[in-house]
N, C-alpha and C positions, 0 to 999 in steps of 0.2 A: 523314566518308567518304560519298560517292554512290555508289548502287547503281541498279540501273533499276528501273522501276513494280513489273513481275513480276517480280524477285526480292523486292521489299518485299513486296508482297503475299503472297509464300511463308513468307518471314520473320514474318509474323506471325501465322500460322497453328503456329509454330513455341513462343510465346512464353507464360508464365503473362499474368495481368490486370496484373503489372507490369512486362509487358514482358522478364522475364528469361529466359531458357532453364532448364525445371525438367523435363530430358529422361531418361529412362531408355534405357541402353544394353544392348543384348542382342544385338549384331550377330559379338558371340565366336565361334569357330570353330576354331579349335587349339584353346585351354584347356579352353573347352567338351566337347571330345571326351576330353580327359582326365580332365575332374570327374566325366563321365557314366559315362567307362569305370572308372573307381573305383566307382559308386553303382550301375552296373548294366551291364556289359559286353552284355545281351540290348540295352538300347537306344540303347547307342552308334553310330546311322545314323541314316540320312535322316529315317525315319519317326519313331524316339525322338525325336532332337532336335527336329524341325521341333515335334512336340507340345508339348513341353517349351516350347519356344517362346510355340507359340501360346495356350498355358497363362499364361504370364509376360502377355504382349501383353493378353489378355484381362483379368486380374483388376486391374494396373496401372496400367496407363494409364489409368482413372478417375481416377489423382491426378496425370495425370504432362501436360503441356504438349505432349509429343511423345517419338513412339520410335525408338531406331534401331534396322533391321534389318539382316539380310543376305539377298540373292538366294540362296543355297543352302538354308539352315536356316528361312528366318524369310519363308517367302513364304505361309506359312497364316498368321503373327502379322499379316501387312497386313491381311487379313479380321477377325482376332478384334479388332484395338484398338478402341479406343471413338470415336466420331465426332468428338469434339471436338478428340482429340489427333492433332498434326501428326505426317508420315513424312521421316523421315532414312534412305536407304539408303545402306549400304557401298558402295565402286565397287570397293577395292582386293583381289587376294588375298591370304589371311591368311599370315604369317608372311614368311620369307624363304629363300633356299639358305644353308644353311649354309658350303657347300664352294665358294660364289660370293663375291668379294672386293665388304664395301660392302654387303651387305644391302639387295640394290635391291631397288627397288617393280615390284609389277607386280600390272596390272588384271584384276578375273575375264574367264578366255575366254568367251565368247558371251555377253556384258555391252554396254549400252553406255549412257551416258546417256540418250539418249532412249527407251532399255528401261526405266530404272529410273522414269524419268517416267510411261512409262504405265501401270507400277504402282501410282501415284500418290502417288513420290516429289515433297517440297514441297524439299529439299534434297540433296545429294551430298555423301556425306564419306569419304574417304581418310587412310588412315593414312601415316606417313612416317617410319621409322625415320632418326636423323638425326644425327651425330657433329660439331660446328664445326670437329673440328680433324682428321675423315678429310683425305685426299688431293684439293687442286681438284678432281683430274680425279673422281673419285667422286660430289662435292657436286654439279658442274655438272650431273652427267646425271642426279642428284633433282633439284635446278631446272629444268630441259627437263622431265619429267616434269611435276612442281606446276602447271609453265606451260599443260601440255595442258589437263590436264583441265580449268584454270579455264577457260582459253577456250571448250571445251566446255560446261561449264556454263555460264556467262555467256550464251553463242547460245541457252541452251536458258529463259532466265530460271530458274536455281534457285541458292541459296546455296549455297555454295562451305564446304565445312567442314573447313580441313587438322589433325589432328591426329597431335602429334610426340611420338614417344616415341623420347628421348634415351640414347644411351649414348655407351660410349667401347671402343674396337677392340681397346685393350689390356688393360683390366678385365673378365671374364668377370658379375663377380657383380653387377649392376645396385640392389641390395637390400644388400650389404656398405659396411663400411667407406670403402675405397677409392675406392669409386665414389661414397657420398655427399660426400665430400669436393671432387667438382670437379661434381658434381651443377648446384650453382648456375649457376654459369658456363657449363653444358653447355646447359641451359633457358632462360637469359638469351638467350646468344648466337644461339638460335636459333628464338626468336622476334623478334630485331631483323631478322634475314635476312629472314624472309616475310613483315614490314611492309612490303609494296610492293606498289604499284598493279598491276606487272606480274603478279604471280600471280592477281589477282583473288580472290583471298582475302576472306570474309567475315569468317567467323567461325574464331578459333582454337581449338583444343582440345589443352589442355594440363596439363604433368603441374607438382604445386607445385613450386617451384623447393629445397626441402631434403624431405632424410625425414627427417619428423616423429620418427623413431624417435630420433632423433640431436640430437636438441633440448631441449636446456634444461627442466623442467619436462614432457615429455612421453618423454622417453628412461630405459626401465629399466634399460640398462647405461652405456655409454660416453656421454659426450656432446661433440657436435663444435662445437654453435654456442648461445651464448647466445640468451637471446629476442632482445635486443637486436639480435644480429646477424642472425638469422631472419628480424625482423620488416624488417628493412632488404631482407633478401634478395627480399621478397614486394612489396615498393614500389616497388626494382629491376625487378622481374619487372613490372610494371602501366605503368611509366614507360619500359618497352619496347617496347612498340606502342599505335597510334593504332585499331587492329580490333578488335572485341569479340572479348573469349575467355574461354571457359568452363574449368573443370578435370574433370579426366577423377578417377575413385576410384582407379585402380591398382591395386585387389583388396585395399584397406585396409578395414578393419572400418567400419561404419556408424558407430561413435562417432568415432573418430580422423578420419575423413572429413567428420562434422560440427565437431569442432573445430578441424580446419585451416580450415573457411572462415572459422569465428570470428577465429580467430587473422589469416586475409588482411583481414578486414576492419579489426584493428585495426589492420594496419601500413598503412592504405589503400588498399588494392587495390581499383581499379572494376573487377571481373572481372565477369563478365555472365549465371553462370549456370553450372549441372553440366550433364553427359551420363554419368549415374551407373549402374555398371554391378554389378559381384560383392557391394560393399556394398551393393546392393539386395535382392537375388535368391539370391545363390550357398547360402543354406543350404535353398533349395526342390531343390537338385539332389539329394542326400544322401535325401530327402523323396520326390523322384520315382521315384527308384531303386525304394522299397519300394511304390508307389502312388501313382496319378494325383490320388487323392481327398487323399491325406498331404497331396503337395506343396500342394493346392488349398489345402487348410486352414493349410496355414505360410504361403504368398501372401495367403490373407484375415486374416490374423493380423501374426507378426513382419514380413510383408513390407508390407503397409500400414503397420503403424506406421512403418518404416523411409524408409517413402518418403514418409508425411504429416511426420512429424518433420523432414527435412531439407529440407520442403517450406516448415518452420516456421522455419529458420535462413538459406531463401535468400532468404525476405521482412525478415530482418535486415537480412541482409550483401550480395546482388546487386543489381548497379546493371542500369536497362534499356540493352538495346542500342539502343535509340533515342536513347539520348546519343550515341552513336557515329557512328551511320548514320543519313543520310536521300536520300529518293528524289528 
């Protein structure tokens, strides 16, 4: 896949020394204000968070390739990260209407791409809540949407990062039974869709295509799919697009998050890299709640290890996205 000069050149400012994506995400915004309002309802605003943030920004990103932020929360974490490591900013608003049919996407107001560039965004990345089997008329107007913003980015030279997080309109529980059962198909299908030139898509960010919880050998109750068929499912998923793509944590524990990339890698999956989020960080929140210095100390602590560790499994298992793309 061709990309132009300046979005390479972003791209690699993005990347560990092998080329992969070894990114820390922190660009949360609903959840986040849930975790905080459990740990310390005083600093659940602007100011707690943004801290909280730039607390995260600072101590991590020594080990981390690049971070992603968000323009609300995470405009002091641009200042604290460390020089080496590249910026990914959020463009979309977090969540959806609930009482709005489709769970459409929609961009922060007084946001715009060439805002986030001059805060010295190296990339642009959007979320996309995404169903294969909602309603045409639904899918179409997330496609027009994906289609903006790339072309947006693409004028502005910066990588394009769609990330999809999958459900289905008729399963509430996304983490249940139910829902892991057509799981696969939901992730497949919809990463074949955004394999296309037309969105200008770089790089994918995506969720694994089974829960692990539900797996053969890694499931404490029920189990839906052999390794056998898991590992198919993950091969599937790799031999459905031609774009690099990374996996997102999902708010899965740091261990089950490093042994799913394992497990991708034995089923071959050239995925290209994390943009790893709550299994990095999520237990400094609990930490911050009580004090600034706690949380510092679980960041220079469990939270290094957590992020050197999987920093140790993605020089296994990630392939570079330089197999992918060139300029």
């Amino acid at each position: 896949m061709k990309i132009s000069k300046e979005k390479y050149q972003n791209l690699k400012k993005l990347v560990n020394e092998d080329g992969a994506i070894a990114a820390l995400a922190i660009d949360q915004r609903g959840s986040m204000e849930k975790m905080m309002a459990k740990a310390n309802p005083g600093l659940n605003n602007l100011d707690g968070i943004g801290k909280f943030k730039e607390l995260v920004s600072k101590e991590l990103t020594k080990y981390s390739s690049a971070i992603l932020l968000d323009p609300i929360y995470g405009k002091k974490g641009i200042a604290a990260k460390d020089k080496n490591a590249g910026l990914i900013m959020s463009y979309e608003k977090t969540g959806y209407d609930e009482y709005e049919e489709g769970r459409l996407p929609k961009l922060i107001e007084a946001v715009s791409g060439l805002r986030l560039k001059e805060m010295g965004a190296n990339a642009i990345k959007v979320l996309l809540y995404y169903d294969c089997d909602e309603s045409e008329r639904i899918n179409d107007i997330k496609k027009a949407w994906v289609e903006r913003v790339g072309y947006e980015a693409e004028a502005l030279g910066l990588p394009y990062f769609l990330e999809i997080i999958n459900y289905d309109k008729e399963i509430a529980d996304a983490k249940g039974l139910e829902y892991s059962k057509v799981r696969p198909k939901k992730v497949i299908e919809s990463m074949k869709v955004f394999d296309d030139q037309r969105y200008k898509v770089d790089v994918l960010k995506v969720e694994a295509p089974v829960n692990m919880n539900y797996v053969e050998g890694f499931a404490e109750n029920e189990v839906l799919f052999s390794k056998k068929e898991a590992l198919k499912f993950f091969k599937d998923q790799s031999d459905a697009t031609r774009i690099p793509f990374i996996f997102l944590s999902g708010g899965v524990s740091a261990e089950l998050f490093q042994e799913t990339l394992k497990f991708a890698r034995k089923a071959g999956s050239t995925f290209n890299g994390v943009l790893c989020g709550r299994a990095t960080w999520s237990g400094a929140v609990e930490e911050f709640g009580k004090s600034e210095k706690d949380a510092q100390n679980w960041l220079q602590s469990t939270g290094k290890e957590n992020i050197r560790s999987l920093n140790e499994v993605l020089k296994q298992t990630a392939s570079s996205v330089f197999e992918k793309i060139e300029c």
